[in-house]
TORPA-4810 file (N, C-alpha, C, O; in nm, 3 decimals):
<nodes>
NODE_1_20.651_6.415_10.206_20.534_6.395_10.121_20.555_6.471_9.990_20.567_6.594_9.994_X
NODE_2_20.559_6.422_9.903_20.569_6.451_9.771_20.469_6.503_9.710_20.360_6.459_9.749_X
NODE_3_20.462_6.623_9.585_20.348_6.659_9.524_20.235_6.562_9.474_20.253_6.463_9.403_X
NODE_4_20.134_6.601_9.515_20.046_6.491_9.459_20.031_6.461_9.303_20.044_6.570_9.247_X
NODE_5_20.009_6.357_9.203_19.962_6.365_9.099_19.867_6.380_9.083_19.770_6.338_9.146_X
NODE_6_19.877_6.481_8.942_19.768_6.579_8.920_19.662_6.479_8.863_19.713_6.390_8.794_X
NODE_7_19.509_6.474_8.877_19.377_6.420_8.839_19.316_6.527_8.816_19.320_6.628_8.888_X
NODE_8_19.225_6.507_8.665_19.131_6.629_8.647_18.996_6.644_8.757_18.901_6.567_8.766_X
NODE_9_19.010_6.715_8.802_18.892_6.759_8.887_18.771_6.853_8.832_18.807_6.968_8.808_X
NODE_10_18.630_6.824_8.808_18.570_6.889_8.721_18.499_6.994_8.764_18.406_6.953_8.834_X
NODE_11_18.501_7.142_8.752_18.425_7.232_8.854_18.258_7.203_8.821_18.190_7.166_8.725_X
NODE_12_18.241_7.238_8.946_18.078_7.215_9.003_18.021_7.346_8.930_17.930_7.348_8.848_X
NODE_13_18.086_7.441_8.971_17.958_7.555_8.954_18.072_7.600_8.851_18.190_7.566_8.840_X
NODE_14_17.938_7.750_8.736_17.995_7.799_8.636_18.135_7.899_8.638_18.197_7.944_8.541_X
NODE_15_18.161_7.914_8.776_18.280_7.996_8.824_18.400_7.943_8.890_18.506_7.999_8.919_X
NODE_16_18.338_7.769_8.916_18.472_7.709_8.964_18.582_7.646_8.926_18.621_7.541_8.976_X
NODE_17_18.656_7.727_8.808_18.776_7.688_8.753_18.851_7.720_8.858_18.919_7.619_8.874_X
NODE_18_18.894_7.826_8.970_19.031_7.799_9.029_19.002_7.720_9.147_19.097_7.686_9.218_X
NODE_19_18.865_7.680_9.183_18.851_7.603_9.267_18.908_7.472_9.223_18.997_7.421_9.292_X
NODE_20_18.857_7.404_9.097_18.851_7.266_9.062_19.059_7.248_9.053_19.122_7.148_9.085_X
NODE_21_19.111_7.368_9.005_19.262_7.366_8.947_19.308_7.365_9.116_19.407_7.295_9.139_X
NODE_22_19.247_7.434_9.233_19.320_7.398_9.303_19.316_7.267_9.397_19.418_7.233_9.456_X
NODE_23_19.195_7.193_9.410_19.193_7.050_9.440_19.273_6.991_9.314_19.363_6.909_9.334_X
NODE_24_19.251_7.019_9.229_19.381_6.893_9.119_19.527_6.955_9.166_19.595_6.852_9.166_X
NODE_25_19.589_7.029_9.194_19.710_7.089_9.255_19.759_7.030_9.340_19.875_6.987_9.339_X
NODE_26_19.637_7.013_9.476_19.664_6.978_9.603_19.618_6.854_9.654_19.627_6.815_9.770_X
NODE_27_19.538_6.759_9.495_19.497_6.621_9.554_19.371_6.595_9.630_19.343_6.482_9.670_X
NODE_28_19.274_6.726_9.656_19.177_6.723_9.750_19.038_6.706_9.633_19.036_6.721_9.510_X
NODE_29_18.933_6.668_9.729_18.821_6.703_9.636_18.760_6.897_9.591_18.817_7.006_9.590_X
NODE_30_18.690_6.872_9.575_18.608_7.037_9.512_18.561_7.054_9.657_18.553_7.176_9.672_X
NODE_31_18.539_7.018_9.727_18.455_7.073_9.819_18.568_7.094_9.914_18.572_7.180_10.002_X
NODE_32_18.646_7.018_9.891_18.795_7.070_10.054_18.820_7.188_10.000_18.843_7.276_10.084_X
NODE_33_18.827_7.234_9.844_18.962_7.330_9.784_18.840_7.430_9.805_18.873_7.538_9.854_X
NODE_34_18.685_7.411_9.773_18.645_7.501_9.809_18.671_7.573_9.909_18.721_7.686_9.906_X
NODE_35_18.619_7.476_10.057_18.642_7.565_10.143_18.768_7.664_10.166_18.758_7.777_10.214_X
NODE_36_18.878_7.607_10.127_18.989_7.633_10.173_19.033_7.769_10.111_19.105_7.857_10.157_X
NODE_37_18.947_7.757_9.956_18.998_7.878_9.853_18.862_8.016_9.929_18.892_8.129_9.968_X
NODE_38_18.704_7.945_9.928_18.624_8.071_9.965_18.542_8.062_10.053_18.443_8.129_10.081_X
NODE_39_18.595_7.964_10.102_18.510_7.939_10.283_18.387_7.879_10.247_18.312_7.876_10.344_X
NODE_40_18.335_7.826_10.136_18.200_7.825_10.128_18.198_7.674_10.049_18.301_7.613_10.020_X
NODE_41_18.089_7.636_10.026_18.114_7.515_9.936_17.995_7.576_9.832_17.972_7.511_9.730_X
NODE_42_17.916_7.710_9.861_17.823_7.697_9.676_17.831_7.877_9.652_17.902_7.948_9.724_X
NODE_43_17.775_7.914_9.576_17.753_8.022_9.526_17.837_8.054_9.466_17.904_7.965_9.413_X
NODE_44_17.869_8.179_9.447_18.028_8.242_9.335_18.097_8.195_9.375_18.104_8.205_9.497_X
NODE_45_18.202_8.106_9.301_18.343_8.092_9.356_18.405_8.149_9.270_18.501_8.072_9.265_X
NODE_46_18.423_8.213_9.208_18.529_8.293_9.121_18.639_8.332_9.226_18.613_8.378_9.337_X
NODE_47_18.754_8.308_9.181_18.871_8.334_9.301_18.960_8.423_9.229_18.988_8.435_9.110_X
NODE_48_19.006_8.497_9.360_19.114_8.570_9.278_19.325_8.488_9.337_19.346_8.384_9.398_X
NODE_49_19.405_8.564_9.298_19.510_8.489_9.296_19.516_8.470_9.460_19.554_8.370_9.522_X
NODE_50_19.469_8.590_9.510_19.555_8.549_9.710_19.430_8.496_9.748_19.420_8.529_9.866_X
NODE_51_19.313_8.425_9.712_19.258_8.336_9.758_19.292_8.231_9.705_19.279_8.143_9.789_X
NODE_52_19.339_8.179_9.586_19.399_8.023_9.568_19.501_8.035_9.649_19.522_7.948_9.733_X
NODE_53_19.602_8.170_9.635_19.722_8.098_9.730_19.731_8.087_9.884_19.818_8.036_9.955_X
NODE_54_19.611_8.153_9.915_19.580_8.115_10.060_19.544_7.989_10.103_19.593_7.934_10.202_X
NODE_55_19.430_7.924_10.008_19.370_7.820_9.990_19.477_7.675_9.978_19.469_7.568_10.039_X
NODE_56_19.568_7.716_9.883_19.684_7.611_9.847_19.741_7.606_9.991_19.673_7.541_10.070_X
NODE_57_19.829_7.651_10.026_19.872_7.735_10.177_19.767_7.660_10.265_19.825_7.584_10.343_X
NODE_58_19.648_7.657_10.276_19.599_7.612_10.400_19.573_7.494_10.391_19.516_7.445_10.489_X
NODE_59_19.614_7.374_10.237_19.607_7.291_10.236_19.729_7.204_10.258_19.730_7.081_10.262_X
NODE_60_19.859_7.308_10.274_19.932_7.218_10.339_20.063_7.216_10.208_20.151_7.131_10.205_X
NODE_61_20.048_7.335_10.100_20.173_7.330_9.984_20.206_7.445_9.990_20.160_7.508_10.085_X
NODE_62_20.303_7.524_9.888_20.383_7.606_9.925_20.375_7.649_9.773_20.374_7.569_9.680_X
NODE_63_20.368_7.803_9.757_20.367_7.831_9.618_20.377_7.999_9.579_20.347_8.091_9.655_X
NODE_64_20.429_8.014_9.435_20.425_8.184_9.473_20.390_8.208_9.304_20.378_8.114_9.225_X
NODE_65_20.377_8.347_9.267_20.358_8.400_9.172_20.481_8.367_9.062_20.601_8.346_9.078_X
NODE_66_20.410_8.371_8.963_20.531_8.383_8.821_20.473_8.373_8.677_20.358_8.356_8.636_X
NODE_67_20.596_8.391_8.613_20.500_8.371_8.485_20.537_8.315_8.381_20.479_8.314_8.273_X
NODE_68_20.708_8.231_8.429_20.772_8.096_8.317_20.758_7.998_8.411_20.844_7.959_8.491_X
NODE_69_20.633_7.955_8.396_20.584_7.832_8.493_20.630_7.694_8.444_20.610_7.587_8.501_X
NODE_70_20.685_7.710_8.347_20.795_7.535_8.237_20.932_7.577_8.284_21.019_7.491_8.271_X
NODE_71_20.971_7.705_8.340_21.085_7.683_8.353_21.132_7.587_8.501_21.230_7.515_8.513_X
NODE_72_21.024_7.617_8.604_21.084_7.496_8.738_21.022_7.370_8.749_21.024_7.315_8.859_X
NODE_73_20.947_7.292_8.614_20.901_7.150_8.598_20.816_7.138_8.737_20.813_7.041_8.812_X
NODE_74_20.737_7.282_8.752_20.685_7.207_8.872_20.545_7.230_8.879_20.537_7.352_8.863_X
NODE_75_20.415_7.180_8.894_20.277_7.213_8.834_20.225_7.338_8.887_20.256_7.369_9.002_X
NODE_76_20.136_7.428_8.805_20.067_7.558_8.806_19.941_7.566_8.783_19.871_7.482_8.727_X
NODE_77_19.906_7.681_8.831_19.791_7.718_8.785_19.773_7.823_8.715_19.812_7.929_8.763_X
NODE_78_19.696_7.822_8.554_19.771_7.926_8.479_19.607_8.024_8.461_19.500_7.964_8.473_X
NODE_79_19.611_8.144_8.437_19.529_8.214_8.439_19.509_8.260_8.299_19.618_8.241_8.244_X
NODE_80_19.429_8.309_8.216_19.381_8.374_8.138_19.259_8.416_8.070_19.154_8.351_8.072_X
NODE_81_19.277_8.529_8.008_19.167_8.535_7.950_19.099_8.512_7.847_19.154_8.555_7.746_X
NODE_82_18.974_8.447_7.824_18.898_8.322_7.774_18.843_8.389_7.648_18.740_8.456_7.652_X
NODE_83_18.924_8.367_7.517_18.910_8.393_7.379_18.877_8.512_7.406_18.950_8.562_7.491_X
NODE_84_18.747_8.622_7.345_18.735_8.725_7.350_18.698_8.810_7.459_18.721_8.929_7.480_X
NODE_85_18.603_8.677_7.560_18.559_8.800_7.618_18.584_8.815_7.743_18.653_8.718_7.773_X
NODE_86_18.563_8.904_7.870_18.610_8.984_7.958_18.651_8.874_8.065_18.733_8.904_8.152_X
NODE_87_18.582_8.723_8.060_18.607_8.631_8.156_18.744_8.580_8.142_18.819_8.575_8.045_X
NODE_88_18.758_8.540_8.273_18.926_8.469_8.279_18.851_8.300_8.296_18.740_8.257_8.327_X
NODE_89_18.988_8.237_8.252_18.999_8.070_8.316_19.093_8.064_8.359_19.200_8.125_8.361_X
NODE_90_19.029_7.942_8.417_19.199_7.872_8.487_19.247_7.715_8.457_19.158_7.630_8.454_X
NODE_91_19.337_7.690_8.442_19.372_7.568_8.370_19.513_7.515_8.481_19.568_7.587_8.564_X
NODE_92_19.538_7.403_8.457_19.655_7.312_8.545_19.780_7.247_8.433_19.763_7.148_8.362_X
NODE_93_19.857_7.299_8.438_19.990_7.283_8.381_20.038_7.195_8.479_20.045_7.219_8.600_X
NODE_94_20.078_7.067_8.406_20.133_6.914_8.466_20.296_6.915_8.379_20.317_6.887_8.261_X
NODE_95_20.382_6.952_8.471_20.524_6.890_8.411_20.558_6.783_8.327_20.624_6.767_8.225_X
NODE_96_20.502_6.727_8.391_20.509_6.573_8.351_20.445_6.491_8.245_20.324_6.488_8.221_X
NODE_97_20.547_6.420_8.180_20.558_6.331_8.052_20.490_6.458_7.950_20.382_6.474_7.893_X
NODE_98_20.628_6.539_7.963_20.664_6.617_7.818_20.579_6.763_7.875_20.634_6.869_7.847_X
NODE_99_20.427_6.769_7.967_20.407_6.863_7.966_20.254_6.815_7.980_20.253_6.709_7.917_X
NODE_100_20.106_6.839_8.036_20.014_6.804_7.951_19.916_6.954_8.090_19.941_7.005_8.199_X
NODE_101_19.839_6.960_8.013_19.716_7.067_8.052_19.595_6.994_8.134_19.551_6.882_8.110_X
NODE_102_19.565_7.059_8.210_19.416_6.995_8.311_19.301_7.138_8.302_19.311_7.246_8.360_X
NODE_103_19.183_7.083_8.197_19.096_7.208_8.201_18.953_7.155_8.272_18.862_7.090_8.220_X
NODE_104_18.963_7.200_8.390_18.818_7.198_8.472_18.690_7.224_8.404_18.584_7.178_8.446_X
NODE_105_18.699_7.291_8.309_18.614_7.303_8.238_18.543_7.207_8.101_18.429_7.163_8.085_X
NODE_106_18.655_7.200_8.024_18.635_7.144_7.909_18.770_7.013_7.896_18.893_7.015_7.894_X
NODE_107_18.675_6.917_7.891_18.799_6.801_7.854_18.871_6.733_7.723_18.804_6.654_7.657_X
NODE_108_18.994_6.758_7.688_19.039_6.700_7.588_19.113_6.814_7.486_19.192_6.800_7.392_X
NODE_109_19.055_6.926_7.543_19.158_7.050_7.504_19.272_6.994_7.449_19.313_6.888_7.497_X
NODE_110_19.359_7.072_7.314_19.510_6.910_7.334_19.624_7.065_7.429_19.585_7.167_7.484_X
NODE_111_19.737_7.019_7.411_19.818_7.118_7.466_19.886_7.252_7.373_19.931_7.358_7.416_X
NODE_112_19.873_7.198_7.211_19.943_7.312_7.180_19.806_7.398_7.193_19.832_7.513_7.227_X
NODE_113_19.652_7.371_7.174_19.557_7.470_7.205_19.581_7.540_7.317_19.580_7.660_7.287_X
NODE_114_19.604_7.524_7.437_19.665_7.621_7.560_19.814_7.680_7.562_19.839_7.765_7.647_X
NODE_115_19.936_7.632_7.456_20.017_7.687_7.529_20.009_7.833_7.370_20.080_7.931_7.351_X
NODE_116_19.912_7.787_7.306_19.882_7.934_7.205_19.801_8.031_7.255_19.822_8.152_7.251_X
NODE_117_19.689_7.962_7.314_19.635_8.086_7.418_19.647_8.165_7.508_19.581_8.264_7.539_X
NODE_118_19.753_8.109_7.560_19.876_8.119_7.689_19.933_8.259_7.625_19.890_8.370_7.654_X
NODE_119_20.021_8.234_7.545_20.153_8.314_7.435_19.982_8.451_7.438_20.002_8.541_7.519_X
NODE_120_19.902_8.457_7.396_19.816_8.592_7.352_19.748_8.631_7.463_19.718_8.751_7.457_X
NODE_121_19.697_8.557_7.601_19.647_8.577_7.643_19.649_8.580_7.788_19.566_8.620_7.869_X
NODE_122_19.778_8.520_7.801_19.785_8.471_7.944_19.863_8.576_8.035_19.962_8.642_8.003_X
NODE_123_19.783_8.576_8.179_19.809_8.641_8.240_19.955_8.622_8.374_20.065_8.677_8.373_X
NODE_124_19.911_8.549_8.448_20.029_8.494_8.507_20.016_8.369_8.568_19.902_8.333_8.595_X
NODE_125_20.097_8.305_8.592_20.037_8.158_8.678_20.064_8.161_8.861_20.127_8.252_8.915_X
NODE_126_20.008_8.051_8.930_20.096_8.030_9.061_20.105_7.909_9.061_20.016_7.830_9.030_X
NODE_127_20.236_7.880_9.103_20.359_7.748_9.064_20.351_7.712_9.195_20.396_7.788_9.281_X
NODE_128_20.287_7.582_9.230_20.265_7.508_9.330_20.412_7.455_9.358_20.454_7.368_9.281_X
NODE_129_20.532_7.518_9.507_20.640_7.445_9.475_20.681_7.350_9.570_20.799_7.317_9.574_X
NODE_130_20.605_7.306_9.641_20.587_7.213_9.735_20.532_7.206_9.876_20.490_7.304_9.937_X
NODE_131_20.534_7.111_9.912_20.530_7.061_10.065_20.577_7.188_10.180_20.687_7.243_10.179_X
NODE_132_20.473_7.216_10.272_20.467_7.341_10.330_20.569_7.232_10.438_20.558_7.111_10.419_X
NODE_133_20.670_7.283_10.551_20.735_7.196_10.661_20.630_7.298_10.780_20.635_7.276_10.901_X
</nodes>
């Protein structure tokens, strides 16, 4: 089974960017990645990194920390923090055809806007690298 292609998934609540990045990762809806990322389907989901990668992991992919996520062409979830102030986002880095961005949040972002915010701001990603056996 091959990585799924990535679809923007739009977060539900005001904290579910790594929820929404990890159903577009893993192909599931918001409410599977919920559970999977915070056991819950409402309230805070703000996640931190070893709950997406638990979450990814219990959905059945395989993935680890890094932070040249273009160097293994293989899709991420990239973390940072959101223009000035103290909040982080999370966004979906798609390999594919040249490169393109998935923001749960806001749609139509283009890509050099993230990979400049990235370069000042970004913290680290987790690189979805496949199919758990």
């Amino acid at each position: 089974m091959p990585l799924p292609i990535i679809r923007r998934v739009e977060q539900i609540h005001g904290s579910g960017c790594a929820v929404a990045c990890v159903a577009m990762v893993t192909g599931v809806s918001y409410t599977k990645a919920a559970l999977a990322v915070k056991g819950k389907r409402t309230g805070d989901l703000a996640a931190y990194w070893s709950e997406m990668a638990r979450g990814i992991r219990d959905l059945g992919y395989s993935c680890r920390m890094g932070t040249d996520f273009r160097a293994k062409k293989l899709p991420a979830i990239l973390m940072f923090r959101w223009f000035t102030s103290d909040d982080y986002h999370c966004v979906v880095y798609d390999p594919a055809f040249g490169g393109r961005f998935f923001d749960p949040g806001l749609a139509g972002m283009g890509s050099q806007f993230y990979m400049e915010h990235w370069r000042r701001n970004g913290r680290e990603s987790l690189v979805v690298t496949g199919v758990r056996k």
